[in-house]
N, C-alpha and C positions, 0 to 999 in steps of 0.2 A: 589718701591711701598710701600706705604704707613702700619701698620700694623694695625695702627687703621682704617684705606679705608677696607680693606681687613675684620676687623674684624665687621662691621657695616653692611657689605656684610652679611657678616654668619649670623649675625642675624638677620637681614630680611629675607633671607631665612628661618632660625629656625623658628622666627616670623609667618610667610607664613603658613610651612608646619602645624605649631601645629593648625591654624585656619584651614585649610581645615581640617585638624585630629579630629576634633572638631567638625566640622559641617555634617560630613558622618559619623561617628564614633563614637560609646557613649565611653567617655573615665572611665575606671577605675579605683579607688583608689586603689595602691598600695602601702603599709608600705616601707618602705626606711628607716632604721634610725626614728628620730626625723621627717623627712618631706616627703610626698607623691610626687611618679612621677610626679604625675597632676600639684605639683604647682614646682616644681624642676625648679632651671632655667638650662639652656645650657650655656656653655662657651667650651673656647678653649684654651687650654696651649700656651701658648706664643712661647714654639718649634715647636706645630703643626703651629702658625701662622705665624712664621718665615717660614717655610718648604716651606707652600701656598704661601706664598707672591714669593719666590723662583721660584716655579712653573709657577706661574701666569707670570712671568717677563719675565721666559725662553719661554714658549707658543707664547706670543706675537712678543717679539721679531722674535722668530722663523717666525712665520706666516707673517709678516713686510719682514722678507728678502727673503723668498718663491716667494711674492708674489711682491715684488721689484722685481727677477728675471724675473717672468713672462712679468712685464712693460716692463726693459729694452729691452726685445727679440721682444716686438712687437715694440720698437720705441719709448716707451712713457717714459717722466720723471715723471710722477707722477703718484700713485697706487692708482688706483680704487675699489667701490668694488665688479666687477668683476672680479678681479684680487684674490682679496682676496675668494670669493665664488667657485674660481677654484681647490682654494690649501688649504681649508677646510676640505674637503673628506679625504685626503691622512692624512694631518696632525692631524686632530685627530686620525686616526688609530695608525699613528706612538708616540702617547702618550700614 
């Protein structure tokens, strides 16, 4: 996976949350250094984004052969996403 895919992600999310944060929320200026939180951008170390992309790979995969498992026992070659909505519960716990 990609760590610029990954890192384009975060920041639409960031993007996202700081507009809702924005529209519920009077935001206020705090001193920082030379620049205010308000205008601060977000970023991501390049280890945290390695780490993530890491995770994200292991996740998927994981959930891909769960959920293979599940096909193969009823018969089927190819994984639905029924198959995958069975072994969702369990496997996010197990993260």
């Amino acid at each position: 996976m990609s760590q610029e895919l990954i890192y384009s992600i975060f920041k639409l999310v960031w993007g996202r949350r700081a507009t809702e944060r924005n529209e519920s929320v009077e935001v206020v200026d705090l001193e920082v250094g030379d620049r205010t939180k308000k205008n601060r951008q977000t970023t991501a170390n390049s280890n945290a984004l390695k780490l993530s992309c890491e995770l994200i790979r292991i996740f998927v995969t994981e959930a891909v052969q769960r959920s293979g498992l599940i096909a193969e026992a009823e018969g089927i070659n190819k994984i639905e996403p029924t198959h995958l909505e069975r072994v969702l519960p369990q496997l996010l716990l197990d993260f």
